[in-house]
N, C-alpha and C positions, 0 to 999 in steps of 0.2 A: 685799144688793140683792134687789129681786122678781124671783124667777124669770117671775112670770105678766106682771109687765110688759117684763119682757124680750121675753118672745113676742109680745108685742100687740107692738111697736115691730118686730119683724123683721117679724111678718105686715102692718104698717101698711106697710113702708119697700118690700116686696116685692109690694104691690097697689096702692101709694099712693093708699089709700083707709082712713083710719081708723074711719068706722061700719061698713066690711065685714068687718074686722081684728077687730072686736069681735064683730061678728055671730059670727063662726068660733067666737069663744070664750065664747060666751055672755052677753056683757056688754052691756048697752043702749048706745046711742050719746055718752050724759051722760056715762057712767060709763068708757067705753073714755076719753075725753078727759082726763078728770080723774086717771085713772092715766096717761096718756103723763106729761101737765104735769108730776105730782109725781114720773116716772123725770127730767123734764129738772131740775128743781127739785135734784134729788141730785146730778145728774152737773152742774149747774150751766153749763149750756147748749142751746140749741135743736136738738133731733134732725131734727127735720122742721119742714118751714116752709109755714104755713096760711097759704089765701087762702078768701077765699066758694067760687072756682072748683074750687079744685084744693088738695092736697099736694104736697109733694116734699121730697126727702131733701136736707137740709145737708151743708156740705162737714165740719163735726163727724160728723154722725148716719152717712152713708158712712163715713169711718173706723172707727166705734164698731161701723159693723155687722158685721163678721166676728168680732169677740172677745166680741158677744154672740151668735151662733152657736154660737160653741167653748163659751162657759156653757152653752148648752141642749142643746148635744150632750152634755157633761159629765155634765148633770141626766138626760138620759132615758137614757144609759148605764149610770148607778146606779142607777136603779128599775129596768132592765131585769134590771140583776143581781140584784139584790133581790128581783123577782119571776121566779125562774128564764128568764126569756126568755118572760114571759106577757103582755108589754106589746104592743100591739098599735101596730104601725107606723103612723107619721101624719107629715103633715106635708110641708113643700118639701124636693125634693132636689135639685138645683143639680146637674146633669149635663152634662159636653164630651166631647165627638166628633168625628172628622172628619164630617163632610156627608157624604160619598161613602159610606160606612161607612154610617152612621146610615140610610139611604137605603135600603139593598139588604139587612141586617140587624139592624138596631132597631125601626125604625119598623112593623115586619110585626107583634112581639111587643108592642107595646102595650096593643091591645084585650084581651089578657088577663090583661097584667099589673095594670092597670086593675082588671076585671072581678075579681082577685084581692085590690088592695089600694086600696080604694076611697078612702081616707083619706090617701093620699099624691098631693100635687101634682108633678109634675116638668117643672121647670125645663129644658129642652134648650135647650143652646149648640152650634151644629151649623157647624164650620167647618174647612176643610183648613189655614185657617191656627191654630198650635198656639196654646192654650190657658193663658194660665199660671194653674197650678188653685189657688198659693197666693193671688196677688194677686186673683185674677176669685172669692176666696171661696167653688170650688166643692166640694161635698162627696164627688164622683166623677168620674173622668175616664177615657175608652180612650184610648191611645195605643200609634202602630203605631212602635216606634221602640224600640233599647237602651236600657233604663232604667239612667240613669247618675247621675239626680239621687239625692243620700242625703239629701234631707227629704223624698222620698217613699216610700210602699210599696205592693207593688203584686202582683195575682195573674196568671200567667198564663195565657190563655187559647187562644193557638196560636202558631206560627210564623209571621211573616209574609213570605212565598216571595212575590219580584218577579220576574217574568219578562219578557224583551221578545216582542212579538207584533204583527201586523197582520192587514189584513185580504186575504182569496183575491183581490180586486182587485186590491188595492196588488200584493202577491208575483208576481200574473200578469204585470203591466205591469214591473214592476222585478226579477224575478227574486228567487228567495229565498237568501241571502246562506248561503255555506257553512262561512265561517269569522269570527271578529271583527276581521279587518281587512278583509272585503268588506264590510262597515256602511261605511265612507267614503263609498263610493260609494251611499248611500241617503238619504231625506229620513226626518229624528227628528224625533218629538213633543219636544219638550222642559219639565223642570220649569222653574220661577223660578230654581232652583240649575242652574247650567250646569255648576257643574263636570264634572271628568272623575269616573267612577263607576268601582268592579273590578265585573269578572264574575267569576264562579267556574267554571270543567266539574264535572260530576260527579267526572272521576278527580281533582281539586285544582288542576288548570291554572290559574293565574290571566289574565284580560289585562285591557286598561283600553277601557272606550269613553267615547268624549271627544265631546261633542256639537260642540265647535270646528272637528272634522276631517271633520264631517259637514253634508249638506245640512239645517241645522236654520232653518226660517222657522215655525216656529209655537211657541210658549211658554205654557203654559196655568200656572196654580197650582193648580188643583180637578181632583180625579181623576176624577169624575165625565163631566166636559170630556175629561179625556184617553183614558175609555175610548171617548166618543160619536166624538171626531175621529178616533180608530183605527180605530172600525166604518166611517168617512165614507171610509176609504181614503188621508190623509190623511199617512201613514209609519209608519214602528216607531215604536214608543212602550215605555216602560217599566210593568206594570203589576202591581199586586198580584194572586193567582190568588184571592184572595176577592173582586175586582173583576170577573175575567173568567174564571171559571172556565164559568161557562154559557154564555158565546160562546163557549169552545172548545170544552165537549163538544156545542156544535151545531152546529160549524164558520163560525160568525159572524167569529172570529178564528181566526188560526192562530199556533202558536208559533216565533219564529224563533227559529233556535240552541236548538233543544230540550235541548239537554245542558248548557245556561248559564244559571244566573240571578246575581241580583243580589248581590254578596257585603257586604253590609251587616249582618248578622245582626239584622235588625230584627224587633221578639215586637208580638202585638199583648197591652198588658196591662190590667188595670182597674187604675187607680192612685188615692191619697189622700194627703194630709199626713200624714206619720209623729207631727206634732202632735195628728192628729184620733182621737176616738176611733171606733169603725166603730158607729154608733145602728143603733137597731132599722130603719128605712128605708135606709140606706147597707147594711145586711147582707143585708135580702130583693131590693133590687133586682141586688145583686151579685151571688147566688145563684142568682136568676131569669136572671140571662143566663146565668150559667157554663152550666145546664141546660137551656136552651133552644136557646143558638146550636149551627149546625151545624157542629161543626169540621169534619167532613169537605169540608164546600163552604169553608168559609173559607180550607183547606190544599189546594185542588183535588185531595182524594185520590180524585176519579172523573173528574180529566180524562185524555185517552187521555194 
């Protein structure tokens, strides 16, 4: 099968625009057509589907496109190897994130990751709701949670320490709770998951805070939400200290139950399909975050 039309067909399906697909790859606009035709001609079906107006990807051409990804990752793997690591990274990289995350530490490092690798597109999926990075075909993903799946692999980058917190408002007007059965008597942020959560102490005490036993009227799904409605005075809320660690070293927030967080032992990690092999763009942008992000703010090791 052609490799080079393999790429016009993922860069067609991924800008649904086939003379710009071509453009990228130096092929006149005649000529990018007549190689799709002849990949559908082989595979013996329609990949994308032409109007005057427009393209768009078939309910074939979508199936087909993640397993000619894996080809082309496959192919620039091997000349990477081939060319000791002289190949110069290009291309879509298909990236998921929480939003909240992406927001307050991604999105800052772009302009020079950019400004470094000029030749790579990226794809950002930016959403608290998670990601599934085999199905959604993406070539990288973070995620703040126990890596349990075994078709993924994945590096990691910190610990992710949830702590609950408010704001000097809230604690003035409702008093700041001293133990975790004085939370009953307070108003929670609450996630979409209501469940009951453990806390940990530092000496290992465990106890459980149950959002049921509590004044809980707000429900958010986006942490972003939940840290703005915690600054708004609006209750405890539960939040990751890469979320709010500068509201607390600036007393925007305060920590309630300082000696308790969340016992979930949730990592924040870069993950992939243990299927995928890691191309020359999946390895510079994964190395460019390792190197960049601040773990110390991530793991609030400067809040008081």
């Amino acid at each position: 099968m052609d490799t080079d039309a393999l790429r016009l067909f993922v860069a067609a399906a991924e800008r649904l625009n086939i003379t710009a697909a071509g453009r990228d790859l130096g092929l006149a606009p005649a000529m990018a057509s007549n190689r799709l035709a002849k990949l559908e001609r082989e595979l013996g079906t329609e990949l994308l589907h032409r109007t005057t107006r427009k393209i768009s990807i078939s309910q074939e051409g979508a199936a087909f496109l993640p397993y000619a990804r894996e080809v082309l990752a496959q192919v620039d793997a091997g000349r990477a190897a081939l060319g000791a690591g002289t190949l110069h990274p290009s291309g879509t990289l298909r990236f998921a994130a929480p939003s909240s995350f992406a927001q307050l530490h991604i999105i800052p490092l772009l302009p020079e990751f950019q400004a470094l690798y000029p030749d790579i597109t990226l794809d950002l999926r930016l959403s608290d709701t998670r990601q599934d990075i085999i199905e959604g075909s993406f070539d990288l993903a973070l995620r703040n949670a126990p890596l349990e799946d075994s078709s993924l692999l994945g590096r990691k980058l910190a610990d992710d320490t949830r702590i609950l917190c408010a704001s000097p408002a809230y604690l003035e007007l409702s008093g700041q709770p001293a133990a975790p059965d004085d939370l009953a008597a307070h108003h929670f942020l609450s996630w979409a998951n209501t469940a009951p959560r453990k806390i940990i102490h530092a000496d290992g005490r465990t106890a459980l805070l149950d959002p049921a036993k509590m004044m809980c009227r707000t429900i958010l799904d986006d942490g972003t939400s939940q840290r703005l409605a915690t600054l708004e005075g609006l209750g405890i809320s539960i939040n990751s200290l890469w979320s709010v660690a500068e509201d607390i070293e600036t007393r925007r927030l305060i920590r309630v139950l300082p000696d308790w967080c969340l016992h979930d032992q949730s990592v924040l990690w870069l993950i992939y399909p243990k299927s995928n092999v890691l191309t020359p763009k999946v390895r510079c942008f994964m190395d460019f975050l390792i190197s960049h992000l601040d773990i110390a703010k991530l793991t609030g090791k400067r809040c008081p």
